[in-house]
C-alpha positions as CSV (number, residue, x, y, z in Angstrom):
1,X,-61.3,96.3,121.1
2,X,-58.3,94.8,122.5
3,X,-58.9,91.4,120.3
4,X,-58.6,94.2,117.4
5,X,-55.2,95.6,119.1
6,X,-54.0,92.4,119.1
7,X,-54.8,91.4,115.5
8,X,-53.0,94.9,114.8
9,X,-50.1,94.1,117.2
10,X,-49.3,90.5,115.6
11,X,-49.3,92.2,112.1
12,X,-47.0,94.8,113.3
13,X,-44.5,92.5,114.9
14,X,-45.0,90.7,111.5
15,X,-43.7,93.6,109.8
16,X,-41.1,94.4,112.2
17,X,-39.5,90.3,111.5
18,X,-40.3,90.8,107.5
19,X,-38.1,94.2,107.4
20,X,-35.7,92.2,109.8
21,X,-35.0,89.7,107.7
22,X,-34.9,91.8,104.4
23,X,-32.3,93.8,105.9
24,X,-29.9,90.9,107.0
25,X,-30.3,89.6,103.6
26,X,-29.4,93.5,101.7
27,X,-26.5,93.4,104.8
28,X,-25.0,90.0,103.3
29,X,-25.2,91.1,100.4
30,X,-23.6,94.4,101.0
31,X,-20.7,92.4,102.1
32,X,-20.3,89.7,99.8
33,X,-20.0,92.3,97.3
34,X,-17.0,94.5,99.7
35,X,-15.7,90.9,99.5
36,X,-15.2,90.7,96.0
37,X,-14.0,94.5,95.6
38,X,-11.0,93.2,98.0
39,X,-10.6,90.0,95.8
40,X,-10.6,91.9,92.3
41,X,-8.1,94.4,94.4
42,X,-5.9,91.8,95.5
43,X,-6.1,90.3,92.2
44,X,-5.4,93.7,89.8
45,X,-2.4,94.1,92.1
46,X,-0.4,90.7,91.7
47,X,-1.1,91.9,87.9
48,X,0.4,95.0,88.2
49,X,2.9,92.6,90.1
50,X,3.2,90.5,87.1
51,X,3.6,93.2,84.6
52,X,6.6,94.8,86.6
53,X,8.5,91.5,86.9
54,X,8.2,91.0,83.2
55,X,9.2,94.9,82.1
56,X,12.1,94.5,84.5
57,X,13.1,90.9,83.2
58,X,16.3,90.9,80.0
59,X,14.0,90.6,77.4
60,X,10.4,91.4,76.7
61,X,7.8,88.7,76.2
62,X,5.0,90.6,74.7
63,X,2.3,88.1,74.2
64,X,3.0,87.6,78.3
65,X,2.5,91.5,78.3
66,X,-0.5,91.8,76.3
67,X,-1.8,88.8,78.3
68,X,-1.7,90.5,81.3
69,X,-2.5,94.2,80.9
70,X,-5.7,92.6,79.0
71,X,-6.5,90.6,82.3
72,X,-5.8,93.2,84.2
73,X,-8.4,95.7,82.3
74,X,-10.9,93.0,82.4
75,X,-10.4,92.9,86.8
76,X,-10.5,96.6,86.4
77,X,-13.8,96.5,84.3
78,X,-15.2,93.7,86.9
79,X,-13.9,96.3,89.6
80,X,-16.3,99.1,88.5
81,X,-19.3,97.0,87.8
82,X,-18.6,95.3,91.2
83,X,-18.3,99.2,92.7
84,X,-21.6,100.4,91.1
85,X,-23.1,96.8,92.8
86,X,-22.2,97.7,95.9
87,X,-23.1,101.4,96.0
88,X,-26.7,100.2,95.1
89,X,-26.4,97.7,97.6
90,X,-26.0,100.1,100.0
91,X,-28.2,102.2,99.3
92,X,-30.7,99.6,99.6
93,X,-29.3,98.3,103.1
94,X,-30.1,101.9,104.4
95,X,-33.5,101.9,103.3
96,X,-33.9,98.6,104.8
97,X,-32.8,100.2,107.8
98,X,-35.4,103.2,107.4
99,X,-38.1,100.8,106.7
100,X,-37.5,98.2,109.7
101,X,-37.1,101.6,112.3
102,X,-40.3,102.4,110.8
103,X,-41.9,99.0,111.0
104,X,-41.2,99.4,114.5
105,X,-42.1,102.6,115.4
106,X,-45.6,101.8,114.0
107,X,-45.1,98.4,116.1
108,X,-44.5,100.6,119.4
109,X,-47.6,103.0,118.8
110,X,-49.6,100.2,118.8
111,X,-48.0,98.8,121.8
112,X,-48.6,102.0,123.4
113,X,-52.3,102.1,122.5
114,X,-52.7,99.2,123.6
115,X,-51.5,99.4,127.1
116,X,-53.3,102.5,127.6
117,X,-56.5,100.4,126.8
118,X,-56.0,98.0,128.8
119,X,-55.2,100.7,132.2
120,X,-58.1,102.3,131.5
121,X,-60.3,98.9,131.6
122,X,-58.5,98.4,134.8
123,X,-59.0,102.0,136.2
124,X,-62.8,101.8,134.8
125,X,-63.4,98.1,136.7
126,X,-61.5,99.5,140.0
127,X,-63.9,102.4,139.8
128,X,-67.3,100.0,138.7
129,X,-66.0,97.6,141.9
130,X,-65.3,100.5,144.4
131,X,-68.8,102.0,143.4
132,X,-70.4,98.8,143.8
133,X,-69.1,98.2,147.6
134,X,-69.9,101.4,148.3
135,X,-73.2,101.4,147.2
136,X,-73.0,97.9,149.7
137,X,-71.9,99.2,152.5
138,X,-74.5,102.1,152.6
139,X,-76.8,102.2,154.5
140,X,-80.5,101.8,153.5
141,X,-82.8,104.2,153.9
């Protein structure tokens, strides 16, 4: 039975490591994408940047105009499609986290099982052993 346990135990801890790693990954990914929210950010406000200093200059260059607010509807685009990304990307880091907390709950019970096995082997030998010396030490009739 305790062979069996620890079959059980190893495929646990198995699980526990496999829902480890599948949440570092859904984590690093998580924050690559935060990474490139504050990139596109950065980037959509030197246009806005851009687009002020050329309103504000003498005379209007509207191709340079154009160019920009196009560029800066495109980072905008890229923003929400990065935004969407990430909220999906949470929402799979947190059920990464519900799954590994699982994984080891179930890892635990086992663990748990598994030591109460073995003290009761140990309380059932102490109590074969004691038996057997005092059967011994009796005397015979």
């Amino acid at each position: 039975m305790t062979a069996q346990l620890n079959t059980l135990l190893r495929l646990r801890q198995y699980e526990v490591d496999r829902c480890q790693s599948q949440l570092a990954a859904a984590i690093l990914h998580e924050r690559a994408l935060a990474d490139r929210l504050q990139d596109l950010d950065r980037q959509r406000e030197q246009q806005r940047g851009e687009l002020s200093t050329l309103t504000r200059q003498g005379q209007l260059n509207i191709d340079a105009l154009r160019l920009r607010q196009r560029h800066l509807q495109f980072l905008t685009d890229q923003r929400s499609t990065c935004q969407a990304e990430f909220e999906a990307a949470a929402l799979v880091t947190q059920q990464q986290r519900a799954a590994l907390v699982a994984a080891d709950q179930r890892r635990q019970v086992v663990e748990k099982l598994r030591e109460r096995l073995v003290q009761e082997t140990q309380t059932q030998q102490q109590r074969t052993e004691t038996r057997e010396l005092e059967e011994a030490w009796r005397p015979k009739s």
